[in-house]
N, C-alpha and C positions, 0 to 999 in steps of 0.2 A: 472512307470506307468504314461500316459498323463493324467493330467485335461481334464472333459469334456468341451465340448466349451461350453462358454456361451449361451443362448438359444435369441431369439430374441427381449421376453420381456422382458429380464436383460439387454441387450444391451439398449433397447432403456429409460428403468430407469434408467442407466447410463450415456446416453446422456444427456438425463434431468437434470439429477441431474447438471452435467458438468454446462448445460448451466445457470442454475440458480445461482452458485459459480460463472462465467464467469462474469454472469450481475453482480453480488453486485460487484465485482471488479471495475467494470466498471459504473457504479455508482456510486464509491466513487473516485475517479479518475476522475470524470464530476465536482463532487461538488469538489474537490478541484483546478478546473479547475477554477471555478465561484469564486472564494476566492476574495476579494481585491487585488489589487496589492502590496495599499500603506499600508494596514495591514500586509502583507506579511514583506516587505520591512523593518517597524517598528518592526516588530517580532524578523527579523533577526538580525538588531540592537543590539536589545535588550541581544539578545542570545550569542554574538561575545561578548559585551560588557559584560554580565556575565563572560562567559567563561574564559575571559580576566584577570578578575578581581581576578580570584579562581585558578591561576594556580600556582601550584608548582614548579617549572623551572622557569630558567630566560627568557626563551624565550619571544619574542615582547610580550608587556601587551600594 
């Protein structure tokens, strides 16, 4: 037996909904657009240079 089709104000609640999930993506994907570079950069450092440090294997530290 088919589902009935959706009706037009379910549709368009679910468009909405969509686009307000859509925004906040897109929103945080701005802000971390706007981040520093060079905190960025020091972040990464930082991160490599952990990682580095904690590893198990002898691969490059």
């Amino acid at each position: 037996m088919q589902q009935p089709l959706p009706s037009p104000k379910d549709i368009e609640r679910q468009r909405q909904e969509q686009i307000l999930s859509n925004q906040t993506a897109i929103d945080l994907l701005n802000l971390w657009d706007q981040e520093d570079p060079e905190d960025q950069r020091e972040t990464l450092e930082y991160l490599m240079q952990a990682l580095d440090q904690n590893r198990l294997s002898s691969r490059k530290k």
